[in-house]
C-alpha positions in Angstrom: 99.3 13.3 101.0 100.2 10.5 103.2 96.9 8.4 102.9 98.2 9.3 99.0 101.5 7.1 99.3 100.3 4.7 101.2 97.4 3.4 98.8 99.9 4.1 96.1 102.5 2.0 98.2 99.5 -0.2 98.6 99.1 -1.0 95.0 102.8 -1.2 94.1 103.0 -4.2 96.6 99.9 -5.9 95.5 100.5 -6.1 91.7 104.3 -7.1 92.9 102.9 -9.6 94.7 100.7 -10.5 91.3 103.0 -10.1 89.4 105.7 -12.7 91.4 103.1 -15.3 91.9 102.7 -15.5 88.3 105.8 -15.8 87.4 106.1 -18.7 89.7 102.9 -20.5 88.4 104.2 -19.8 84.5 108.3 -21.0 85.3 107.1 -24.8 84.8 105.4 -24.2 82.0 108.8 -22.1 80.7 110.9 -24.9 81.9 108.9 -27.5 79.3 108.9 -25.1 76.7 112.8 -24.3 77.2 113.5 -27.8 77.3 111.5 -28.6 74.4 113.7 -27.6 72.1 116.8 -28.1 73.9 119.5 -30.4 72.7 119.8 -33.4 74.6 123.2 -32.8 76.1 121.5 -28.9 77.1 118.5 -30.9 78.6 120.9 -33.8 80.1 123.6 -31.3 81.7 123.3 -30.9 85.4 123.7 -26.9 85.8 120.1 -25.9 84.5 120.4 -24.1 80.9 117.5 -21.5 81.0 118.3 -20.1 77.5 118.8 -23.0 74.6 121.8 -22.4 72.2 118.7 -22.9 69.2 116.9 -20.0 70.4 119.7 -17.5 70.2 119.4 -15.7 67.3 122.9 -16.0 65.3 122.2 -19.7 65.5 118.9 -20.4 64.0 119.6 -17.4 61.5 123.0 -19.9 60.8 120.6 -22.7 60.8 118.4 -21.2 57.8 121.0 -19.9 55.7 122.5 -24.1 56.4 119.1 -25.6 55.4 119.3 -23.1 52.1 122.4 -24.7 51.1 121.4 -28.1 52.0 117.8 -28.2 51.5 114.8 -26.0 52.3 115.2 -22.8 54.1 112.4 -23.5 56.5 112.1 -27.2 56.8 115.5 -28.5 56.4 116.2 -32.0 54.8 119.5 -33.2 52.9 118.1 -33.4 49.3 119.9 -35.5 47.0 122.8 -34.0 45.1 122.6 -31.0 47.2 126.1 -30.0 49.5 126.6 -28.4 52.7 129.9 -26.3 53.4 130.4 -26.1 57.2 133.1 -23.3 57.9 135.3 -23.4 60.8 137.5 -20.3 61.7 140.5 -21.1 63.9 142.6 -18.7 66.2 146.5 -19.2 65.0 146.2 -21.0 61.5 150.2 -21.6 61.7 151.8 -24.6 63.9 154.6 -22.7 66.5 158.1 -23.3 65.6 160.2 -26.2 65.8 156.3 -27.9 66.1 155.6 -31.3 64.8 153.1 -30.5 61.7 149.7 -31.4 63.4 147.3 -33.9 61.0 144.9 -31.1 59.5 141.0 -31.7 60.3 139.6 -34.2 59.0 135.5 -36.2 58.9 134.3 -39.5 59.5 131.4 -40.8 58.2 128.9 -42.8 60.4 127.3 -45.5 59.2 124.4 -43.5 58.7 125.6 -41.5 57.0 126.9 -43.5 53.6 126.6 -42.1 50.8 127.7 -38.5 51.7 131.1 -37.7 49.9 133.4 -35.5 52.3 135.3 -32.7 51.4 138.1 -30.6 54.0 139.9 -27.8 52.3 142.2 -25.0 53.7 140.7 -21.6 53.5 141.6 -18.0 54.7 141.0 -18.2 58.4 140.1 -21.2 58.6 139.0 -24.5 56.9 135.7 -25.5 55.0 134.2 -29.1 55.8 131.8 -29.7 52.4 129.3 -32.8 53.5 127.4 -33.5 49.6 124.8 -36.0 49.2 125.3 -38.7 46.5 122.1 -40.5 46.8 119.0 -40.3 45.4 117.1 -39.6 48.5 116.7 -36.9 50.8 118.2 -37.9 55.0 116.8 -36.6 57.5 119.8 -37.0 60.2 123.4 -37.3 59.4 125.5 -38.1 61.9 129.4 -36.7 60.9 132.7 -37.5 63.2 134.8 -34.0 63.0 138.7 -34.4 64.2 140.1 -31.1 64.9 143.7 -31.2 66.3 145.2 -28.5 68.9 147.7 -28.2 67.1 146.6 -25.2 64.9 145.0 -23.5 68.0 141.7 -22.7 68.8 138.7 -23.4 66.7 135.3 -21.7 67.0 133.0 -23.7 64.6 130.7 -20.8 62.8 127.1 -23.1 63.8 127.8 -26.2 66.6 126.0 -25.5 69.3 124.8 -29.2 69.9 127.9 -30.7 69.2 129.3 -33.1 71.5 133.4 -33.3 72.6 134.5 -36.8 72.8 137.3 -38.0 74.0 140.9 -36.5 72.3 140.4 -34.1 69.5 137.1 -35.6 68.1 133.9 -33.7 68.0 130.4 -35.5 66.6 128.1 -33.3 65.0 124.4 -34.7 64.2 122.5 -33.5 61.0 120.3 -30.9 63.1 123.6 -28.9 63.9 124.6 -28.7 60.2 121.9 -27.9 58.0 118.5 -28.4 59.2 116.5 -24.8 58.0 115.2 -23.0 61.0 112.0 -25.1 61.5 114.1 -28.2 61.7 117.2 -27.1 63.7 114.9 -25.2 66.5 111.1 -27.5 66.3 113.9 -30.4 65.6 112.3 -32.5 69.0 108.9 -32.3 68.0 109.2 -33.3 64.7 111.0 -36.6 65.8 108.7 -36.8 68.5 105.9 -36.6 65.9 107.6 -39.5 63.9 108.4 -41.5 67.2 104.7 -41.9 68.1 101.1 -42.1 65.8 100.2 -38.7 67.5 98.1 -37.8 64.6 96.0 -41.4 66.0 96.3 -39.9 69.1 94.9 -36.8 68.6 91.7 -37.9 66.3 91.0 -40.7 69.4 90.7 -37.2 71.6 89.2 -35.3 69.6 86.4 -37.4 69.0 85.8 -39.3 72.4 85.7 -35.0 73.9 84.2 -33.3 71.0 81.3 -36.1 71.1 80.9 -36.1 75.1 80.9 -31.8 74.7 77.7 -31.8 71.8 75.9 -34.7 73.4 76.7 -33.3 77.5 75.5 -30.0 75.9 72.5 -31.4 74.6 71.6 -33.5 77.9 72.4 -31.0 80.6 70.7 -28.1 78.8 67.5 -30.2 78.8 68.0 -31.6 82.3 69.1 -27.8 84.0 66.4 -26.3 82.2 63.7 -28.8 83.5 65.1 -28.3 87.2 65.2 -24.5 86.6 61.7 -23.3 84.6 59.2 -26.7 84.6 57.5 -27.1 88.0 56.9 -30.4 89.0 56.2 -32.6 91.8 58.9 -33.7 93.6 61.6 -31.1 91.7 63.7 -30.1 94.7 64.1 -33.3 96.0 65.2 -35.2 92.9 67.6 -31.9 92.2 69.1 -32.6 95.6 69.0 -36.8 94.8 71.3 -35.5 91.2 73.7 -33.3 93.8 74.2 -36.1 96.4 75.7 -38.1 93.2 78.8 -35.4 93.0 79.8 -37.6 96.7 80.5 -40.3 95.3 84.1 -40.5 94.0 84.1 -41.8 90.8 87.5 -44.5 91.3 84.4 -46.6 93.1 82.3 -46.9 89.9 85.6 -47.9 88.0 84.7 -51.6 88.7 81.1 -51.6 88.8 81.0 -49.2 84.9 83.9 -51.8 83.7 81.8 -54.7 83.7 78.9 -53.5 82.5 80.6 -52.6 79.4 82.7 -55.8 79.3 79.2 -57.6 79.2 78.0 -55.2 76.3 80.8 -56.1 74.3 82.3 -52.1 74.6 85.9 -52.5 75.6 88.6 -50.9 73.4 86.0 -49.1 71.5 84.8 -45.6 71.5 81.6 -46.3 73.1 83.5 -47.5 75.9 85.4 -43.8 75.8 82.2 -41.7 75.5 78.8 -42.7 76.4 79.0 -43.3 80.1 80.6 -39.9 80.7 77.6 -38.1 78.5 75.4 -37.1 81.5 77.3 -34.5 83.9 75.8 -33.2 87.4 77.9 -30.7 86.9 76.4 -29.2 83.4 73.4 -29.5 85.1 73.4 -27.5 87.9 75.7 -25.2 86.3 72.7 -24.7 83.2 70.2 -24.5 85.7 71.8 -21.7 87.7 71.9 -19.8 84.4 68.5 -20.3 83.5 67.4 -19.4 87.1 69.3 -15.6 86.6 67.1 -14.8 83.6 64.3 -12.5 84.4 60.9 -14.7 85.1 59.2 -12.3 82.7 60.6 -13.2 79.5 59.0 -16.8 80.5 55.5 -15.8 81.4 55.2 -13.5 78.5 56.0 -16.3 76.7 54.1 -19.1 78.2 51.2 -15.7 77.8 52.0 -16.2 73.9 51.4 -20.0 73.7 54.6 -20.8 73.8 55.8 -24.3 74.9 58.8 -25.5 76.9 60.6 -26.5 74.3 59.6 -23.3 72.4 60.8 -21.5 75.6 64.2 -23.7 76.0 65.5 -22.7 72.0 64.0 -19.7 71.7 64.9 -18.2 74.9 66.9 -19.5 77.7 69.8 -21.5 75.3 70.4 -17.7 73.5 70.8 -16.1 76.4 72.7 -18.7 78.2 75.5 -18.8 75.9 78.6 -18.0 77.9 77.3 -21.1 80.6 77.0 -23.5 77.8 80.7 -22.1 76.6 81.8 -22.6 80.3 80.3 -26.0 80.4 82.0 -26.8 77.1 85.3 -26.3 78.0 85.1 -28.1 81.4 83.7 -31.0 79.6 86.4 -31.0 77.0 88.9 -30.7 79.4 87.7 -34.0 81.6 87.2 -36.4 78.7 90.5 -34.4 77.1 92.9 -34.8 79.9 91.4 -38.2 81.2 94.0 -40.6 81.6 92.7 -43.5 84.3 89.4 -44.4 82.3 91.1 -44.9 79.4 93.8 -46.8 80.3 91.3 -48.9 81.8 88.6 -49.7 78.9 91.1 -49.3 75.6 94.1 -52.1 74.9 95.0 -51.7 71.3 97.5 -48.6 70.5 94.7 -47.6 67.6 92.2 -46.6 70.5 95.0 -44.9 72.4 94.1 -41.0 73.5 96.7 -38.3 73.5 97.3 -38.7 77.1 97.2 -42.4 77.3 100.0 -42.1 74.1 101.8 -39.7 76.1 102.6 -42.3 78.6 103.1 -45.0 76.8 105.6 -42.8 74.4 107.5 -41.9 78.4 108.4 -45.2 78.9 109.6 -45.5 75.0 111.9 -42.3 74.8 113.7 -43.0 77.8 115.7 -40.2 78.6 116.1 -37.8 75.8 113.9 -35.1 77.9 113.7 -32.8 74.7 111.3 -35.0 72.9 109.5 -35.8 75.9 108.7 -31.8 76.7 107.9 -31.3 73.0 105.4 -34.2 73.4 103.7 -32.7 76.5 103.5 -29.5 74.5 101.9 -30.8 72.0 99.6 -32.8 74.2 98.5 -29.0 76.0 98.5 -27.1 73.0 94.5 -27.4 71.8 93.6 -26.7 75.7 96.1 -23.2 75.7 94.1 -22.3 72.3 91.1 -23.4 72.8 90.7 -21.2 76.4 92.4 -17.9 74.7 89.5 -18.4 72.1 86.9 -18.5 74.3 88.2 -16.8 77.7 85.7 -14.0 77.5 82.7 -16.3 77.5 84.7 -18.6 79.8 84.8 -16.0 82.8 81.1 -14.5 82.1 79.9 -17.7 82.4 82.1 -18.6 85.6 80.8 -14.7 86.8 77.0 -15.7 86.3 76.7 -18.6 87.3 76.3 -18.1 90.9 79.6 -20.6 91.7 81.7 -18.7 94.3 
């Protein structure tokens, strides 16, 4: 009984242990997500907000039923002729006695927001604030001043989250607070961090420069590791070992040396620069040959019994059953040429040839401060790597499992 509690014991302290570590790996990655589509005075304030006013429910469910009146449900917009009634309740709608009659609410346009006629009417518990669009074109923010005076007590505005008090009795109110639709009020940062920056550019540059070096590393290494692993030769050990020693050097010393060899090809700022000298990987190579050295020598000599060649052999054989290494190989490869940063800052000058990571930095130093946008760009920036590994996990730890890496 007691050898009982104390491997239950046991394993209630080991998965607690799990179970905190992971929480403290995943709270930075919650922390970017949080701030993501916090407001900037949320994301600016100095006590840390760990829930943001968007993501509580009564407010993005205000939001939609906002972007309905104003525009689409889902995707927000002011479209023209369309009118937004913004209700505010107030506690004691009657000045005290003897009072001096306060001035009753009132709104200011901003200069962005011309063309917007302004309506404030007294209703039962409280007072309507109608914002209507007299243009002929939809706006996508619409900065409005809001004076609400003390003098008619305390006023709980029915969706304001991100509004900011000024000075006095004045309260500004941007368009994403008013009547955005759910997508535009809560994802509000990443669309304008969308606009702020060519990410689509960004993202094609990426895409190609790692989808090209994954098919043609694939393609190499598979060749290479299966020569090293299954086609005796003279010399084979020793010019394995020669391909290994290379993984010593570190690669900021051929920064200079690659640099002018494609500056005297003509390559810079294009994507031969970004691709072809990071095609051939040690790494795929001794990872495919450790694959191809687990498969039963059997299947080989019956085949090589059969007539069949090495190439026969390499398609037929070892790439089907080596599957989850290539996957494995795939997704380290994608994330190198994905996530690299210092090689193409280096080779690329013209914001056309920009990757997603080089973007990212340049679009840091742009934003400045507003933190929201920047987490909602860095989100964006992770997002293919967070799906592409929950697609292909299962082949991702088989291969890592049979490779013979420990």
């Amino acid at each position: 009984m007691a050898s009982k509690l104390r491997y239950l014991l046991g394993r209630v302290l080991i998965y607690a242990v799990l179970i905190a570590g992971t929480v403290v790996m995943a709270f930075p990655f919650y922390w970017m997500l949080a701030t993501s589509v916090k407001s900037p005075q949320e994301a600016q304030q100095a006590a840390p907000v760990w829930v943001p006013e968007r993501l509580k429910p009564q407010n993005w469910r205000a939001a939609t039923r906002l972007g309905a009146e104003g525009g689409s449900r889902f995707w927000g917009g002011f479209l023209p002729g369309r009118t937004v009634h913004f209700f505010i309740r107030t506690e004691g709608d009657e000045p005290p006695p003897r009072a001096r009659v306060p001035k009753p609410p009132g709104a200011f346009r901003d200069p962005l927001s011309e063309g917007t006629r302004i309506q404030v009417e007294r209703v039962e518990g409280g007072w309507r604030f109608s914002f209507t669009n007299t243009t002929d074109q939809a706006f996508r923010l619409l900065p409005v001043v809001i004076y609400l005076p003390k003098g008619y007590g305390t006023y709980y505005p029915e969706l304001a989250p991100d509004a900011v008090r000024s000075a006095g009795d004045y309260w500004r109110l941007e368009w994403v607070n008013l009547s955005p639709g759910l997508f535009g009020y809560v994802f509000h940062n990443y669309r304008e961090a969308w606009n702020a920056a060519p990410f689509a550019r960004y993202f094609y540059v990426s895409f190609v420069t790692a989808g090209t070096q994954v098919l043609v590393g694939l393609f190499l290494a598979a060749m290479a590791g299966f020569a090293f692993a299954r086609v005796p030769f003279p010399g084979r050990e020793l010019v394995f070992l020669l391909f290994l020693a290379t993984m010593m050097v570190p690669g900021e010393v051929l920064l200079i040396p690659n640099y002018i060899l494609l500056a005297k090809l003509g390559w810079l700022d294009t994507f031969y620069a970004l691709i072809v000298p990071w095609l051939a990987s040690v790494f795929g190579i001794f990872l495919l040959r450790q694959f191809y050295r687990s498969l039963p020598q059997d299947l080989f000599d019956a085949a090589r019994i059969d007539g069949a060649s090495y190439p026969v052999m390499l398609f037929k054989i070892a790439l089907p059953l080596a599957v989850p290494g290539l996957i494995t190989y795939g997704i380290f490869s994608f994330l190198g040429a994905y996530n690299a940063l210092l090689w193409p800052l280096i080779v690329t000058q013209s914001p056309e040839m920009r990757t997603v990571q080089v973007g990212l930095q340049a679009f840091i130093g742009e934003a400045g401060s507003d933190y929201g946008q920047l987490m909602a760009a860095s989100t964006m920036a992770i997002l293919p790597i967070i799906v592409g590994y929950f697609l292909a996990q299962r082949q991702f730890i088989e291969g890592i499992a049979r490779s013979g890496i420990k």
